[in-house]
N, C-alpha and C positions, 0 to 999 in steps of 0.2 A: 563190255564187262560181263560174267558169268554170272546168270541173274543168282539171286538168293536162294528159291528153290533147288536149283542142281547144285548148290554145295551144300546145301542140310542135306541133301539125298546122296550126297557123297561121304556125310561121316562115318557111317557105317562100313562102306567101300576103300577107307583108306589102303595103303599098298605098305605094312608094316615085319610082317615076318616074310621073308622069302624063302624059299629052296627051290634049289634049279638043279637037282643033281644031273651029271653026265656034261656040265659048261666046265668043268676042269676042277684046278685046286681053287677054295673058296677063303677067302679073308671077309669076316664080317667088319665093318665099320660102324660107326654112329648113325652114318646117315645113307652110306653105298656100302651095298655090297660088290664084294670085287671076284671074277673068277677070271685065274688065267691057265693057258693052254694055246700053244706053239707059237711063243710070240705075239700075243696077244691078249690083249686084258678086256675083261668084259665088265664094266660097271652098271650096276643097276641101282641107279636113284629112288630113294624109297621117298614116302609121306613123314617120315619123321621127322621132328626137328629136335636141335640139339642148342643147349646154350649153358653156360656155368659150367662146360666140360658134363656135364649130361643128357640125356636121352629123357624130355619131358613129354612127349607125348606125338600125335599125329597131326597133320593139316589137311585137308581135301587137298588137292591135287597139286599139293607144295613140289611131288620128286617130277613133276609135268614140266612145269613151270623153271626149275632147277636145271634140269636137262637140257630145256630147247633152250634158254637163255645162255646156258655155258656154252654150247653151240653156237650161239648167235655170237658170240664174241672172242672164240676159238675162229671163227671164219674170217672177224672184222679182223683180226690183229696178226693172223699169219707173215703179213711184211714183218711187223712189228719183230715177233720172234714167233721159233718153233713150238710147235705143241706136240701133243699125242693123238689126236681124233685121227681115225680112220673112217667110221659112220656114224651114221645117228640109226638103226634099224628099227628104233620103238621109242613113243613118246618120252620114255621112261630109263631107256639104255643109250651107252656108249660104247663102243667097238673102239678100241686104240693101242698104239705098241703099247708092249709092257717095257716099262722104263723100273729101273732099282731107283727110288723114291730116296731124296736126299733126306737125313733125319735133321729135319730144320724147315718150320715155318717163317716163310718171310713177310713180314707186317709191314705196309706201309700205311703211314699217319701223316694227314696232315692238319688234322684240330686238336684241340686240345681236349678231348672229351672220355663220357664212359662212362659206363654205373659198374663193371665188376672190379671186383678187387684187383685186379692183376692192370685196371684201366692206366692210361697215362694219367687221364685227369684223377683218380684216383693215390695218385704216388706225388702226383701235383699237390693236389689238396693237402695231403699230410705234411708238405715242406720238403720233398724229397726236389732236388736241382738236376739229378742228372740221371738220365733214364736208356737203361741199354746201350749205355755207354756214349749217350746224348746230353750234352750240359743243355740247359735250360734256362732261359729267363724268368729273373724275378717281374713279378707285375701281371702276370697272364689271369684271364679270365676263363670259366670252363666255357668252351665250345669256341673260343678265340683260334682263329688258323696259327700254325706253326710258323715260325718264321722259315721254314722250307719245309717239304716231306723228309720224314725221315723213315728207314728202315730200322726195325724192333726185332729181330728176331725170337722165335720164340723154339722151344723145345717141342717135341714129341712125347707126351705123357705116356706111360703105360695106361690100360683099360681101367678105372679108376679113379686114376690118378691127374692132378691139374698138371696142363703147361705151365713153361715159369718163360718168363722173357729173361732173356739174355742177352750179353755184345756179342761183339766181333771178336774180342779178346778172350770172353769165355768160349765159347765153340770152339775155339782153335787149343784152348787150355785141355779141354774135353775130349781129344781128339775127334770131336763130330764133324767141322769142315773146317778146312786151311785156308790161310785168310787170303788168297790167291783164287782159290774155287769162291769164298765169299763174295769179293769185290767183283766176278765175274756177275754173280746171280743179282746182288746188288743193283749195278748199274741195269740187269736186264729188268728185273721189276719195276726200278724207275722210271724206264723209259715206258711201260705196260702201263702204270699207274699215271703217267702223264698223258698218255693217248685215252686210258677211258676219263679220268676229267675232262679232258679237251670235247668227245665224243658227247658225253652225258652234261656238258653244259648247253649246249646246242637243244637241250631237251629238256632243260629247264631244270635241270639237279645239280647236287656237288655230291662230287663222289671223295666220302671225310676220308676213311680209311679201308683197307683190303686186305687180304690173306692169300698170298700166291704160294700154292706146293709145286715141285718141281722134281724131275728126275731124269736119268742118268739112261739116255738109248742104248743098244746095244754097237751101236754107232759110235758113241761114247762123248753124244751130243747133248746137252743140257736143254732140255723142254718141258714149257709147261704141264702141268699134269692134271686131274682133278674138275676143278672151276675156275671159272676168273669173274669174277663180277656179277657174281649173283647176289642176291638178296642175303642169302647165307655166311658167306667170302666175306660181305661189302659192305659199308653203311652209307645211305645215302641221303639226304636232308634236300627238299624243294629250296629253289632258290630265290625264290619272289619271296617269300617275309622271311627268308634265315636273320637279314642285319634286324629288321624289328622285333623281332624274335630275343633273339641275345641282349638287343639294346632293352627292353624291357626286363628281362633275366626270365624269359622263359626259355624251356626246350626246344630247338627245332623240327620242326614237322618234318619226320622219318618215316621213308620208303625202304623198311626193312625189319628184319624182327624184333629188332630192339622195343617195337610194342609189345611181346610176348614178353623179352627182358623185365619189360618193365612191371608188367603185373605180375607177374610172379614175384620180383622186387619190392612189392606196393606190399603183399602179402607175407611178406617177410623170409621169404626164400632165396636164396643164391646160391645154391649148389652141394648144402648138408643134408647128406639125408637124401632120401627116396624122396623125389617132387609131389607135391598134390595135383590132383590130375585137372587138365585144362578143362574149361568148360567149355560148352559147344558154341556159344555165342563168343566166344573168344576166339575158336579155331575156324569158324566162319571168317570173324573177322581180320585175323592170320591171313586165310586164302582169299580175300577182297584183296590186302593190301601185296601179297606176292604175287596173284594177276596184274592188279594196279603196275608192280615194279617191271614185269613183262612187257606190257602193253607203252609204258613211257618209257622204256630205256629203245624198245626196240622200232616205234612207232605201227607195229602191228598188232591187230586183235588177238588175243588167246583165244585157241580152240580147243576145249577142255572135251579129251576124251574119257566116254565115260563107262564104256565099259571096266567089265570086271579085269582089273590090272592084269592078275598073273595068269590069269589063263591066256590074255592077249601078249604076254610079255613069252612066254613058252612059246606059242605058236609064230611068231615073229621071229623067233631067235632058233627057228626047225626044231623046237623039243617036244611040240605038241602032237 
């Protein structure tokens, strides 16, 4: 683990605004930036983190950690299915085709859980039976497993603006994807979502639910895109007291941001409004628990580099 001193001497150092001009045409994101040029997309993971569909502040070396972990599971799952990596050149960057990005996040759930409003356990709680065009059982408990995973899909917000979940039936109403290209992406998340459980149980976690993006090669082959199984993507709960955990009605001990969710949620916030800004013993404790999530998913230590990001990301990438 990264002792405590070099991540208080990292708050200042976080990696939040970038400009790389001369990497191509730029798309900013929440959390990457993205520049492409001749077939190729160049991602730059920043220190931000994002939750309620905003942009609440920085982590010490959350876009490090983000990076090499997507990496690590773009490598494991290549049988599994295609992705986009090309390299990794910088703790921080990915090198990968550019793929036309399906407008459609694909959610796979398998608890019943959640604190935002758009949560299943959320829609749960209020009596709602049938979710993203999933009927549901009466009787369920929150953080109770599903009686199988299911895929949730969810919208592409404008900048702004919240995702909304949606079926299969609406996508295809919307003309965003036909339910032919759906059941394709479907079954390949399932199979993705069943191999990192399987992977991350071995390691003592349950991996509840995930956020796979996907997009469109010039191939005209459907491949991962983005992340798969980061802390960010992912929620993941230790699996030694999850049943005494529930069986008592407490929460289960979470290896992922859902502890930033959650204070900010303590404090009465979820997504109106310009956030209040994180304090520092927060964003420490952010970057303990997304080392933490590196270090146990991947069974390797993190080696947190610590220079000054963007002039190390410039000269890595021939801009310097």
């Amino acid at each position: 683990m990264v002792p405590d001193g070099v991540l208080r001497a990292q708050l200042p150092k976080t990696l939040d605004r970038i400009d790389l001009p001369g990497l191509g045409t730029h798309y900013h994101g929440k959390v990457r930036e993205s520049y492409t040029r001749g077939g190729q997309r160049i991602l730059v993971v920043s220190d931000r983190l994002s939750a309620f569909d905003v942009v609440l502040g920085t982590i010490p070396f959350k876009g490090q950690v983000l990076n090499q972990l997507a990496a690590h599971w773009f490598e494991a799952t290549r049988h599994v299915a295609p992705n986009h990596v090309i390299d990794v050149p910088d703790p921080n960057v990915t090198r990968a085709v550019e793929c036309r990005p399906l407008p459609v996040e694909m959610v796979v759930r398998a608890y019943l859980t959640g604190v935002t409003s758009t949560s299943i356990w959320r829609h749960y709680e209020a009596g709602a039976r049938r979710y993203a065009g999933h009927v549901l059982p009466d009787g369920m408990r929150k953080n109770q497993p599903l009686p199988r995973p299911l895929v949730t899909p969810s919208t592409k917000a404008e900048k702004g603006a919240h995702d909304e979940t949606v079926s299969r039936e609406q996508l295809a109403e919307r003309g965003l994807v036909d339910p032919r290209t759906f059941d394709e992406l479907e079954a390949m998340c399932l199979r993705m979502f069943a191999f990192g459980q399987d992977r991350v149980r071995a390691r003592g976690l349950i991996l509840v639910d995930t956020k796979y993006e996907l997009g469109r090669a010039p191939d005209g082959r459907i491949l991962f895109i983005d992340e798969i199984h980061t802390p960010d993507s992912s929620r993941y709960w230790y699996a030694e007291d999850y049943e005494r955990r529930v069986a008592r009605g407490e929460e289960p001990r979470s290896l992922d941001k859902e502890y930033v969710r959650r204070h900010f949620a303590a404090i009465g916030y979820t997504g109106e409004g310009a956030p209040p800004p994180i304090p520092d013993d927060v964003r420490v404790e952010a970057a303990r628990r997304y080392i933490e999530a590196y270090e146990t998913v991947t069974g390797r230590e993190f080696v947190a580099d610590t220079e000054d990001p963007l002039p190390r990301i410039r000269r890595n990438l021939g801009l310097a």
